[in-house]
C-alpha positions as CSV (number, residue, x, y, z in Angstrom):
1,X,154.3,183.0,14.9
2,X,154.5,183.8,19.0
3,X,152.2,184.3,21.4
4,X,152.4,186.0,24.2
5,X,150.9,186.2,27.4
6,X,150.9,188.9,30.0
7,X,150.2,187.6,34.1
8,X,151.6,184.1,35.2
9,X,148.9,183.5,37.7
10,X,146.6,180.7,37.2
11,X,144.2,182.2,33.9
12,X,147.4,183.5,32.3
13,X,149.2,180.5,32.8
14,X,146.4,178.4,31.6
15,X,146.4,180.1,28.3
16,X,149.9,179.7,28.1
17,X,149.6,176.5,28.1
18,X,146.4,176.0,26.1
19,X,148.4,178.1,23.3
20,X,151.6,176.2,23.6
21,X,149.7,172.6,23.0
22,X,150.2,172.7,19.7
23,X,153.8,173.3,20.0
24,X,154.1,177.1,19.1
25,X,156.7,178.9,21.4
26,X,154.6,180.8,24.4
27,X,156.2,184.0,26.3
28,X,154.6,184.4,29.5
29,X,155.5,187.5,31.3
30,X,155.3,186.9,35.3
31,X,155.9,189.7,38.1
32,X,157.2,187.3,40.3
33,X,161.0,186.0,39.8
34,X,160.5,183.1,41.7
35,X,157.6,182.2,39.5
36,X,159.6,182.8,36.2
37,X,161.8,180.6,37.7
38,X,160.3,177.8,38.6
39,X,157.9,177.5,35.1
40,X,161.5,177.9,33.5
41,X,163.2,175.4,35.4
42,X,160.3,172.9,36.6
43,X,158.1,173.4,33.6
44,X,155.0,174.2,36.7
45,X,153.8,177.1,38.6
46,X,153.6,175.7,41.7
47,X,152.3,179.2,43.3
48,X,149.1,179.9,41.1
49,X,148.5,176.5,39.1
50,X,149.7,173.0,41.1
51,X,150.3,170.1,39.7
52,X,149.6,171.0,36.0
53,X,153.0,170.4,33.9
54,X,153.3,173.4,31.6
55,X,154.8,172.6,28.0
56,X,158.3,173.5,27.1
57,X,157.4,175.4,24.6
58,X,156.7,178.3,27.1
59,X,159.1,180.8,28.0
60,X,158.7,182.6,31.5
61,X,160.1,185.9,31.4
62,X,160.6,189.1,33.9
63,X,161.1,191.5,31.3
64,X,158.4,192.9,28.4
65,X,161.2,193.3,26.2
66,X,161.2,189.8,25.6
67,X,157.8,190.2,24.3
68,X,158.9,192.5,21.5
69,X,158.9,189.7,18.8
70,X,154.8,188.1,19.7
71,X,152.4,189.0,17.4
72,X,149.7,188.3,19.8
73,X,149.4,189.0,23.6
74,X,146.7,187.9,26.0
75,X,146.9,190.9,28.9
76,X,145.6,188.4,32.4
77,X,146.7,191.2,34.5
78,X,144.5,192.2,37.6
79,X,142.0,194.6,36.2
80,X,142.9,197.1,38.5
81,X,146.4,197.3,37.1
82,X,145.6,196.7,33.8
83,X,146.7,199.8,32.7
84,X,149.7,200.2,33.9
85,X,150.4,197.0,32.6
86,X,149.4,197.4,28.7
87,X,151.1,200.7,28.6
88,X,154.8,198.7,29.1
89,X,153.2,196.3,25.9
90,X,154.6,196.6,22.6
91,X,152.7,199.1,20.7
92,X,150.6,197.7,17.5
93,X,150.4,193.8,18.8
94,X,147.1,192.7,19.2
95,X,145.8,192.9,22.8
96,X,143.4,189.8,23.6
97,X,142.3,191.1,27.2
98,X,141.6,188.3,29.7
99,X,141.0,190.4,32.9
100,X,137.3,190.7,34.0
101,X,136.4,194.2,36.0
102,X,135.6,197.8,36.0
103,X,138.5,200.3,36.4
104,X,138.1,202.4,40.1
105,X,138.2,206.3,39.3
106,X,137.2,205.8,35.9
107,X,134.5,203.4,35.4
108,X,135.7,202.3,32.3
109,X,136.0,198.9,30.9
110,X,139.4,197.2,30.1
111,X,139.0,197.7,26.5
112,X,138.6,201.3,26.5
113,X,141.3,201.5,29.5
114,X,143.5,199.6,27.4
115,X,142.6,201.6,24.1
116,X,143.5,204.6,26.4
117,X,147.5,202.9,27.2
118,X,147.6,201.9,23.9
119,X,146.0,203.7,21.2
120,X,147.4,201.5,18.3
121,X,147.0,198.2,19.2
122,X,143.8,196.6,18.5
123,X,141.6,195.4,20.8
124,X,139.4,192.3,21.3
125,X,138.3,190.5,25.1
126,X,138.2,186.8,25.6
127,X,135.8,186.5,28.6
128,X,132.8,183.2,29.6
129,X,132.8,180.4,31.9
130,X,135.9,178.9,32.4
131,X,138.4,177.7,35.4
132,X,141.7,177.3,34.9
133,X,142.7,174.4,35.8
134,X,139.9,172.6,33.6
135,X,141.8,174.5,31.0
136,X,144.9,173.9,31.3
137,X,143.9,169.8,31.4
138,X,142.5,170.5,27.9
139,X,139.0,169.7,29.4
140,X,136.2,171.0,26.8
141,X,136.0,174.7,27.4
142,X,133.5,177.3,25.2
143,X,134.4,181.0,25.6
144,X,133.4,184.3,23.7
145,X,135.8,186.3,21.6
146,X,134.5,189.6,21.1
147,X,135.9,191.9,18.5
148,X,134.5,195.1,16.7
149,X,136.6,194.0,14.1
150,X,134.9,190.9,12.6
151,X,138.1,190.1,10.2
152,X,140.6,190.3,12.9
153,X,138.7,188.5,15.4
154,X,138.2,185.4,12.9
155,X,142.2,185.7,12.8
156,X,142.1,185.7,16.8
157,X,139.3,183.1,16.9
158,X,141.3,180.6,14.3
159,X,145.0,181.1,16.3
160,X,143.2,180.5,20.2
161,X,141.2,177.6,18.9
162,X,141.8,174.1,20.2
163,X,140.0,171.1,19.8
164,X,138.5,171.0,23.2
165,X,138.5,175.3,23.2
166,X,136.0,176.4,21.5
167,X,135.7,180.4,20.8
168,X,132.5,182.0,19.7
169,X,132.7,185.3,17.9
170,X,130.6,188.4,18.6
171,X,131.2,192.1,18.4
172,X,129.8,193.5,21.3
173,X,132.9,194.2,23.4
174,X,131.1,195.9,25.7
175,X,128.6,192.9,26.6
176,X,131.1,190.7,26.6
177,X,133.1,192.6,29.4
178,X,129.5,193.5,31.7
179,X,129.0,189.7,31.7
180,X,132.1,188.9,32.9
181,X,132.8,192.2,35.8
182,X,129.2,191.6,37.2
183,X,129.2,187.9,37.3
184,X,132.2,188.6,39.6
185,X,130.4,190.4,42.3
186,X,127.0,188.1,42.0
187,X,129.3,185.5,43.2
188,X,130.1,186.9,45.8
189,X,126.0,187.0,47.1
190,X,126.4,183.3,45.9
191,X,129.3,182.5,48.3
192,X,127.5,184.3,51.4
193,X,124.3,182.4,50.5
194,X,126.3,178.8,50.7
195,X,128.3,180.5,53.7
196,X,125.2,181.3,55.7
197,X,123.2,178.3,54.7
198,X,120.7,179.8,53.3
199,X,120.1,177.2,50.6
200,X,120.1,176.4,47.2
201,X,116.2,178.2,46.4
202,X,118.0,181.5,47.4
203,X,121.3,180.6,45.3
204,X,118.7,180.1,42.6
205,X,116.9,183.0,43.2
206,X,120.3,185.3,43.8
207,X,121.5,184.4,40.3
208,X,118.4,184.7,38.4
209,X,118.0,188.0,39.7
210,X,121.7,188.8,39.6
211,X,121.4,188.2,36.0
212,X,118.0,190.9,35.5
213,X,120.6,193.4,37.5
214,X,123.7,192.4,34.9
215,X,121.1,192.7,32.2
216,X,120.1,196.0,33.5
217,X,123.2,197.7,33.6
218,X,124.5,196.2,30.6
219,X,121.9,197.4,28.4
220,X,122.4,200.6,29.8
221,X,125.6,200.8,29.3
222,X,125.1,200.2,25.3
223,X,125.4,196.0,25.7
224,X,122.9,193.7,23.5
225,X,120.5,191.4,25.4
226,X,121.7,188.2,23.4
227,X,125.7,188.8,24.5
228,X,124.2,189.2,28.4
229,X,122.5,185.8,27.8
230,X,125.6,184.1,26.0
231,X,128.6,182.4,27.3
232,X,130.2,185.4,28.7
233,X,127.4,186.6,30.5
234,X,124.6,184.0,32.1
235,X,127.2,181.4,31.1
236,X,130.0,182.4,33.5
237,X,127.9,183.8,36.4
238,X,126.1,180.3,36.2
239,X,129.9,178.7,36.1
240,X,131.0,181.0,39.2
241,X,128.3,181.4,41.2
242,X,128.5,177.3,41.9
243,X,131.6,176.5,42.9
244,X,134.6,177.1,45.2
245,X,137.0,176.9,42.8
246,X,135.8,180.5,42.1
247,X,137.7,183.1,43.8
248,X,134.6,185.2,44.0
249,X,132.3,182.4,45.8
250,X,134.4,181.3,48.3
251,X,135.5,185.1,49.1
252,X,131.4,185.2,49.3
253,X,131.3,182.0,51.4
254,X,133.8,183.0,54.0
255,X,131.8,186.3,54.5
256,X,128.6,184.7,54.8
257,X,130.4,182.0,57.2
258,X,131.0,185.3,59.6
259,X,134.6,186.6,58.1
260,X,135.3,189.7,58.0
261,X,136.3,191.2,54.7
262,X,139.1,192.7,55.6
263,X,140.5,189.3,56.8
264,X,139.3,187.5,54.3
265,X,141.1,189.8,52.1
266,X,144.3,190.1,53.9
267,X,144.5,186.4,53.6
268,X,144.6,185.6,49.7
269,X,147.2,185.5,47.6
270,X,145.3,185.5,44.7
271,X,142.7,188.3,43.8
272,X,138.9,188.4,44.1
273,X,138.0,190.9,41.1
274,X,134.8,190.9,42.6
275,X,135.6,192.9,45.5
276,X,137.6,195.3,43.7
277,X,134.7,195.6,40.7
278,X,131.5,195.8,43.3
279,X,131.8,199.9,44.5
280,X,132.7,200.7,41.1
281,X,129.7,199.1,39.8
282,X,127.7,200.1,42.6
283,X,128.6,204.1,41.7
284,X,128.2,203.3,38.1
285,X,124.8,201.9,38.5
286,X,123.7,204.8,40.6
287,X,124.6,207.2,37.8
288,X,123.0,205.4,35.3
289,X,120.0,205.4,37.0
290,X,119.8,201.3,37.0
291,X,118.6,199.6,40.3
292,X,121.4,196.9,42.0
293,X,120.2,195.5,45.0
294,X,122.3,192.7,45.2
295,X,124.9,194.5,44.5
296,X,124.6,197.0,47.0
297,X,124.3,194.3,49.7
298,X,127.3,192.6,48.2
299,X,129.5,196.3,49.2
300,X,127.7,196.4,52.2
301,X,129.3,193.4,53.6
302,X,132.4,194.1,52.0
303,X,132.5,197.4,53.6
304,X,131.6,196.0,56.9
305,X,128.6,199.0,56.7
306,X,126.0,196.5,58.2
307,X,126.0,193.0,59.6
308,X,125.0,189.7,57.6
309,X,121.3,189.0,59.3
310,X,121.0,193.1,58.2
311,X,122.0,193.1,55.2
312,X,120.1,189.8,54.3
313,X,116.5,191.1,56.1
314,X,117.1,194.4,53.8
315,X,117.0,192.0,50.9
316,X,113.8,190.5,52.0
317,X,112.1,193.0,53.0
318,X,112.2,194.5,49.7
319,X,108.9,195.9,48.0
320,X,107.3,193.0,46.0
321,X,106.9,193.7,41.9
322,X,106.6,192.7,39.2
323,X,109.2,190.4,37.2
């Protein structure tokens, strides 16, 4: 058996190496040479995961021919390029999809984008509270593994498993994914909230009513409550929305530290799905009918449409209703 995974920044490369600890050869397809190089060379990834020695056992690679002979593929690509991505894939592996966000043009998930590149591969998403570099220490990590198909997705669940990573099963794809898009843009209202200094009540109160809006829109969009309220939902937005190590937050906290987003932006190597996946979900809630508030503040400062006192007094001044 070979794994393989698909994006060398610092998720994908985690896997890598959380799949390679027990010794099983790991391909790990990587967009930039100088990366393939120095994982191949170094055994690290100095550009996207410092300071972690990677096992030998994993095999950098430029080229998605060399992924020809995995019978498994985690896809980590950015969501936004997902597609183009999966459609180089072999055709008929097993797509484990790691990316977290809501396709722009389309509005659809990355398992029905990737179902669209690559009608015969089946499909299941790995998504919940986890950060990289905890993983790749082999710190204790639980995750949901969602697959409509229950018998492949116990195969999945048994050949990810470690004994500090810990998959749960379910079969609501389509929960699974909402969790882990939205949580994305809630930590952006997070960040701005530490940012500004607005203090931890509102942090409380920006994820607990983050989560009615995720909830919201997920069961609108055909999700179950239970997945919304599991690991890859409340789980991860609890995860992201407290911590800098989250790409999300401290894109948040810069903005509500008086960035701009378009320097903010400019700046980062690595991507913020949550600024890509906010004006898609933004339209997408608007033509399902489901309220966002925070959401719609969230592109507001991210399309530099209002300042931050603005957009935060909007909030406020809010009718009052019930819970």
């Amino acid at each position: 058996m070979k794994a393989g995974v698909i994006g060398a920044g610092a998720w994908g490369t985690a896997l890598a190496q959380l799949l390679a600890s027990d010794g099983q050869p790991v391909a790990l397809w990587a967009l930039e040479p100088d990366v393939v190089d120095a994982i191949n060379r170094t055994h690290e990834n100095p550009l996207y995961l410092a300071n972690i020695p990677l096992s030998s056992s994993i095999a950098a690679t430029g080229s998605m021919a060399d992924l020809s002979d995995c019978d498994l593929l985690l896809v980590v690509s950015p969501a936004q390029h997902l597609r183009s991505v999966v459609a180089q894939a072999p055709a008929g592996v097993p797509l484990v999809l790691c990316s977290k966000g809501i396709e722009a043009g389309t509005s659809l998930l990355m398992s029905q984008v990737a179902q669209e590149a690559q009608p015969t591969s089946p499909i299941a998403v790995l998504s919940g509270p986890t950060f990289a570099h905890e993983v790749a220490k082999g710190l204790p990590t639980a995750i949901t593994l969602a697959c409509e198909d229950r018998e492949l997705g116990q195969r999945l669940a048994a050949r990810i498993a470690r004994p500090a990573f810990r998959p749960y099963l379910s079969d609501d794809v389509i929960g699974a994914e909402i969790g882990g898009a939205v949580k994305n843009v809630l930590a952006i209202a997070c960040g701005v909230a530490e940012g500004a200094g607005l203090g931890l009540n509102a942090r409380a109160a920006l994820i607990s009513r983050g989560f009615a809006e995720m909830t919201r829109f997920g069961l609108a969009r055909g999700a179950r409550a239970e997945t919304l309220g599991g690991l890859s939902g409340l789980g991860d937005l609890v995860l992201t929305c407290s911590s800098t190590n989250s790409r999300n937050f401290s894109l948040g906290k810069g903005l509500g530290g008086g960035g701009s987003a378009t320097d903010l932006l400019s700046n980062r190597r690595t991507v913020a799905e949550g600024a890509h996946t906010a004006p898609v979900l933004r339209d997408a809630a608007r033509a399902a009918g489901v309220e966002m508030p925070v959401v719609e503040a969230v592109c507001a400062l991210l399309m530099e449409a209002a300042p931050l006192a603005q957009v935060i007094d909007a909030l406020l001044a809010r009718p009052l209703r019930p819970e």
